[in-house]
N, C-alpha and C positions, 0 to 999 in steps of 0.2 A: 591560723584561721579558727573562726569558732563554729561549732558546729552545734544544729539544735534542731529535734523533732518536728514536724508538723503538728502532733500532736501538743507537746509542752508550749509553742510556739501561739496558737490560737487558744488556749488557757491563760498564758497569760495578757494576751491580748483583751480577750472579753472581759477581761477582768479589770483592764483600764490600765494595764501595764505599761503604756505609753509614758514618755516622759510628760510633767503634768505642764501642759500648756502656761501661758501668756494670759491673765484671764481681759476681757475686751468688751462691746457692747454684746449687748442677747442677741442670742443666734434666732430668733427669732424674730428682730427687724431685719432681717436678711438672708434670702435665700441660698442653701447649702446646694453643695454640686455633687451628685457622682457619675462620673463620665469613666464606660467602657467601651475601648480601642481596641479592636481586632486586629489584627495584621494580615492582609493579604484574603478578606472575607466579602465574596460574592454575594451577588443575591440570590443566588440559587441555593444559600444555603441555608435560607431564612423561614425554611417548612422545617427543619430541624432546628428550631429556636422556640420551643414554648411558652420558655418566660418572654423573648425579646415578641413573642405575638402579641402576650398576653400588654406587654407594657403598649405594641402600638395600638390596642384598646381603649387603656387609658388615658393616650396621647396623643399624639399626631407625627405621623410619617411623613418622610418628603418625600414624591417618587422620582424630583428629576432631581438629586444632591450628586453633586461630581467632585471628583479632586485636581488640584493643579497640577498633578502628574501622576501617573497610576505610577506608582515608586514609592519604595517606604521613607527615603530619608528627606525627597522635597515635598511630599507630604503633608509629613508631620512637621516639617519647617515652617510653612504656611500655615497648620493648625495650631503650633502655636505662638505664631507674631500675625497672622492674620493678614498676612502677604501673599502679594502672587511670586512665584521665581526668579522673576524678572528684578525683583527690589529684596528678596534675600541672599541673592545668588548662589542658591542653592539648588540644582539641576540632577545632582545624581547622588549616587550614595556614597562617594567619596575620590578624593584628589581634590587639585584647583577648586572645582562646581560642586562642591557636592560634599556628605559626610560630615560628620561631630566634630573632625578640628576645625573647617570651614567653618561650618556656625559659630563656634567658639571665635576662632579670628577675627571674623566681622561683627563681632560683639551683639548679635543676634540675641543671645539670652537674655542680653541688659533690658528688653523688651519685649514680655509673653505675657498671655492668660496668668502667670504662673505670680509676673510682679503686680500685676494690677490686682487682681485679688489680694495678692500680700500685703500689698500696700493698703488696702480696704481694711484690712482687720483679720481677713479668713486666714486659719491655720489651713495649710496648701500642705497636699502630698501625693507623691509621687511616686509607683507600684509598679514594675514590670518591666516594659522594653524603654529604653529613650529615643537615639539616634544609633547608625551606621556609625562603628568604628569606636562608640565609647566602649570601655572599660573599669570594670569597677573598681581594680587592684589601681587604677590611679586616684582611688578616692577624691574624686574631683564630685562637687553637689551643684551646681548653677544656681542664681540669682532668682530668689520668690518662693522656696521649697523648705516649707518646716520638716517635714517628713517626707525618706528618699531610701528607695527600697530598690534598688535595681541593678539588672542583669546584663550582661553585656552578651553572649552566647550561650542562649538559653532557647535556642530554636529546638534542642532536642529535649526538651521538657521536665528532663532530670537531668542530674550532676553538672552542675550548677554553680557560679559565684555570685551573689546579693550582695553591693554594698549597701547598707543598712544603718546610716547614719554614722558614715566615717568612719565603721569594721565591716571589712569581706568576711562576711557567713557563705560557707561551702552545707550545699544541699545535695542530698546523694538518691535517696530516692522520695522525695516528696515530690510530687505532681506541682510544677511552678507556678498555675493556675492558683491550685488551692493553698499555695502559700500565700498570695499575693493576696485571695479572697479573708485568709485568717485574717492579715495585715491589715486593712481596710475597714475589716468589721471591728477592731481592735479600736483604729482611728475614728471611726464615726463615733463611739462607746464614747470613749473619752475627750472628744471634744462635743460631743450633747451633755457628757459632765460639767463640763468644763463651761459651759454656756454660751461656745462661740462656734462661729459662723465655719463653715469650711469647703474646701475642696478636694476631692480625692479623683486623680486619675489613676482607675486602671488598665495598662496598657500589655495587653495578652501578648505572646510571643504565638500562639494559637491562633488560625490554622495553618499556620505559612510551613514551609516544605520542613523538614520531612514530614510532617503528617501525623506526628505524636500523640495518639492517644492517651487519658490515663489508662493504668491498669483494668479499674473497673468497665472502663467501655470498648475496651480492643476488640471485644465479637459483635459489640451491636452490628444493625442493618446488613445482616449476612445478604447477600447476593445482591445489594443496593450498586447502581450499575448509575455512569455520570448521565446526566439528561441528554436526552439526542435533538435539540433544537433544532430547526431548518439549518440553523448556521451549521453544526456539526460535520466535521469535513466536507463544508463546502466552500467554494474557494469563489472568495466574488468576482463581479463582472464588472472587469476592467481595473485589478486587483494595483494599488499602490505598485512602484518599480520595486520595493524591499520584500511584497509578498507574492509577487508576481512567480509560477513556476512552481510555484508549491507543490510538490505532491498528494497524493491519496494518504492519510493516515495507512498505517499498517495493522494490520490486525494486534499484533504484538503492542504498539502503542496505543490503540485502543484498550484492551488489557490491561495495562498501566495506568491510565488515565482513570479507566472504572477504580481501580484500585485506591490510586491515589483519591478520587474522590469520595470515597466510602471511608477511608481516613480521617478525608476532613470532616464529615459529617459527626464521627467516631470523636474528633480531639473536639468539635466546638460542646458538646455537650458538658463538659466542667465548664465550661463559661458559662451557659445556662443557667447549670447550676447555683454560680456564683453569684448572675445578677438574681436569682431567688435569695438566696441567701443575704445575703448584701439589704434589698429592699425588706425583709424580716429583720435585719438587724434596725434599720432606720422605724420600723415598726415598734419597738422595742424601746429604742431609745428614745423614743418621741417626738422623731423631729421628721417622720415622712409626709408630712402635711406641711412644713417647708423645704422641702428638696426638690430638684430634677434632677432626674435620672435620663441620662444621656447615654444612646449606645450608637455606634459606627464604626467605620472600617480605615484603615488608609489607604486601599486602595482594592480594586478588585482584581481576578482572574480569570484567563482564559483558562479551559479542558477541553478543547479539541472542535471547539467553533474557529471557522478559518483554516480549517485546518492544522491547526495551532496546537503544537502539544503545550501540558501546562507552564503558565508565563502570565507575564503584564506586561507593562512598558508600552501597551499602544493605545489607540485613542478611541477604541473599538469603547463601546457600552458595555460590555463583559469587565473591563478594565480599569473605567474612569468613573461610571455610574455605578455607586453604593449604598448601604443603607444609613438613613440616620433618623431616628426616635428619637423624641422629646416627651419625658410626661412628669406631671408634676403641677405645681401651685399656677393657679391662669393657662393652664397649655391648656386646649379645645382636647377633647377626649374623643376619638376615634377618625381625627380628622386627617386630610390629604392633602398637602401642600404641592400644585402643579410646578408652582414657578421656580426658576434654574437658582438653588441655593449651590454655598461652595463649601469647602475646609476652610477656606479664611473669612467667614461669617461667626466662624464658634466663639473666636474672643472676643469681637465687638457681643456679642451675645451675652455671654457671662458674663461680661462688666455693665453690663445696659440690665440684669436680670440680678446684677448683685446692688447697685445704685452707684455706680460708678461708669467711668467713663475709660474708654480705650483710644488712645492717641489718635490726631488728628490724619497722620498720615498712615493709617489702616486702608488698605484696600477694603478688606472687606466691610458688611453693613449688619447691622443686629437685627437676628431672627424675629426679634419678640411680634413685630406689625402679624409677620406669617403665623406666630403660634397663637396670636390673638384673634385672626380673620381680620385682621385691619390694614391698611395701608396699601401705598402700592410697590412695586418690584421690582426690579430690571428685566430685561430679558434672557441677558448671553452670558454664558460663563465660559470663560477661558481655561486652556488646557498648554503648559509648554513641558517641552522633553526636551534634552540632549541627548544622545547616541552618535551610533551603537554604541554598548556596553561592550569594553575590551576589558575589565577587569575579571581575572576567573577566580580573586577571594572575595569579590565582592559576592553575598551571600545570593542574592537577588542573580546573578549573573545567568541570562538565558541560556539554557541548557540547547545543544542541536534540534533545529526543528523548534521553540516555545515562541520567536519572535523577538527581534532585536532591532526595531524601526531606525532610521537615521535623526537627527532635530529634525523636530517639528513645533507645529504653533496652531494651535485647533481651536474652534468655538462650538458651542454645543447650547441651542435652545430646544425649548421643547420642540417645534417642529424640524429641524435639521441639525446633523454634524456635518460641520466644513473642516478641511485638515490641509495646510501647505509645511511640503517639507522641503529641507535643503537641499532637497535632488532636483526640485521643480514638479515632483510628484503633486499632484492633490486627488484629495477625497469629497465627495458631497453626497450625504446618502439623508433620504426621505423619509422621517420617522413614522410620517402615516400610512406613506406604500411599501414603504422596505423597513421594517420597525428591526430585524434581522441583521441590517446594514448588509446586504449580498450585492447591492447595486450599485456600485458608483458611477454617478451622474455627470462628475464634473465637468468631463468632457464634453458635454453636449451644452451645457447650462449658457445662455446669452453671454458675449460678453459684458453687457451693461450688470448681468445678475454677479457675474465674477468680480466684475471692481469692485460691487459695493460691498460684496462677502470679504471683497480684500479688506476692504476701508476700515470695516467694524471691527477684524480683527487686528488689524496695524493699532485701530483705534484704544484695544484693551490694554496690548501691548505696550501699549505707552502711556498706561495709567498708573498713576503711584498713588492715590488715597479714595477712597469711598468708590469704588469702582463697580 
């Protein structure tokens, strides 16, 4: 293995040390991408983001953006072929449903954000997490990726393997954040040399458990304690049959939970850092007057709303509701996007915002109407899971007490979340009376209000294109 500084590392990066591109049309008939992916990053954590404030400023936020399953690996499945679940068969983070040989099998990568760009002309690359289960010692790179930097278990932030264009680099103590940050500003450098178009995802292993700090910020926010919302070990009325019974938090797992959240505020702070750093470089190199700059989550987290120690996996707004910023060339600057956008809207997005087009059988629809103030929208957006999680390598695996729901099949507009699961359980909570979700309604709702709630979601569910 070869082994290399952070320091010598981002030297010769800015310096253009990349291998020298493909030369193509000017990066300036075409707008450049840099998209950063958190992993496992609420909203609660977005008062501790000063660049990501500072960029929804410049841009425009969405407040209802959901994912197709609060899970990292169908996720980012979705995020990058722009599918629901249901059409990549991707459900969990691995076996049969789920995880990187799955998508690999079902030749899922043969069609992403990643070939339709490539196929455009953009030099495309790839920085951080991928999928559940990949491995970089299998030197394997997937289909539309010039540039392919990435870690297979790197949730602990140091020591480290990077495959790095077809060699594992072992990292021992450089912060993987700011390796990924040298990388990136390395690749913008040298493809604004280079005069072409491109795309750079990076995808953070930050903040997801354990909670890794860099060095420099392991004391910040001393005695910083998680938010106590109404939800906060409260345990709703007329609770799902999976969270039925729940107990009182324990003081002790309160404890934990503050802990662990002071953590995460602690590790996202090099990601900050980096979308500054990152937006300075494209400053630099002249091309941030064609770029968007794209930040989101794969998925969000519970901290002890529902009584829930920390987890995902449900269809709670802690969970499925996260952030997504857009700013950049034509995006409205300080604006607010109500309507229900999803994960599988990004690549119809970026091919529609690159002058290209994303296959016909895309679920999802391209943002650009919302970032323009134009057009009009759907209403609903869909949420499917499989469960429970029986796997205990799976990294995600709900710890006792975080929430481990059975399959379900949810829709979520702005004024309501409806939820049926395979138990026969259902949810229906009132985003204007119960914005909290502590109510569930279901029960009482007309049968005529139940069909049709059924209808709309059967309805999703059996959509395969422009949904």
């Amino acid at each position: 293995m070869i082994r290399r500084s952070l320091a010598a590392l981002l030297a010769l990066l800015t310096a253009g040390g990349c291998a020298a591109p493909v030369k193509a049309e000017k990066s300036e008939d075409k707008y450049n991408f840099v998209f950063v992916l958190t992993d496992d990053l609420s909203t609660n954590l977005l008062p501790y983001l000063p660049q990501v404030q500072q960029l929804a400023k410049e841009g425009t936020s969405f407040a209802n953006y959901t994912v197709t399953d609060s899970l990292c690996c169908p996720s980012r499945s979705s995020l990058f072929t722009g599918e629901f679940p249901h059409d990549t068969g991707i459900f969990t983070n691995g076996g049969a449903d789920g995880g990187f040989d799955t998508f690999k099998k079902k030749g899922e990568e043969a069609s992403t954000f990643a070939t339709d760009l490539h196929d455009a002309g953009y030099r495309t690359a790839m920085m951080g997490k991928y999928l559940n289960g990949y491995l970089p010692k299998d030197t394997y790179v997937p289909p539309g990726w010039d540039e392919w930097d990435v870690a297979g278990n790197g949730y602990g932030e140091y020591n480290y393997n990077l495959l790095e264009n077809g060699k594992v680099v072992h990292y021992g103590h450089d912060y993987l954040t700011d390796v990924i940050s040298a990388k990136a500003q390395g690749f913008i450098t040298a493809s604004a040399k280079a005069d072409k178009p491109f795309l750079v995802e990076l995808a953070t292993f930050a903040p997801h458990a354990p909670y890794t700090p860099a060095d420099e910020d392991k004391d910040k926010f001393p005695g910083l304690t998680a938010p106590r919302t109404p939800a906060f070990d409260t345990l709703p009325i007329e609770p799902p049959t999976w969270l039925a019974g729940k107990p009182p938090l324990t003081a002790a797992e309160k404890r934990d939970i503050d802990t662990a959240f002071r953590k995460r505020a602690q590790s996202v702070q090099a990601v900050d850092r980096m979308i500054g750093d990152l937006r300075q470089t494209l400053e630099k190199a002249g091309v941030a007057d064609h770029t968007v700059v794209v930040f989101s989550s794969d998925n969000g987290y519970h901290m002890g709303e529902h009584r829930l120690t920390p987890g995902k996996q449900t269809a709670f707004d802690t969970d499925v509701r996260v952030p997504l910023v857009m700013a950049g060339p034509g995006i409205r600057p300080g604006a607010t996007v109500t309507g229900p956008a999803e994960n599988i809207d990004l690549r119809p997005t970026f091919a529609d915002l690159a002058g290209t087009t994303a296959p016909a059988s895309v679920d999802g629809r391209s943002l650009r109407p919302l970032l323009e103030g134009t057009g009009d929208w759907r209403t609903t957006a869909l949420i499917e899971h499989h469960g429970p999680d029986v796997d205990p390598t799976d990294p995600d695996f709900p710890a006792k007490g975080s929430g481990n729901p059975p399959t379900y099949e949810a829709i979520r507009t702005t004024a309501y979340t409806y939820v049926e699961y395979a138990d026969g359980s259902r949810e229906y909570y009132d985003h204007a009376k119960d914005p909290e979700q502590l109510h569930n309604t279901a029960g009482s709702l007309p049968a005529a209000q139940l069909a049709a709630l059924h209808q709309s979601l059967r309805t999703l569910v059996n959509c395969h294109a422009n949904c």
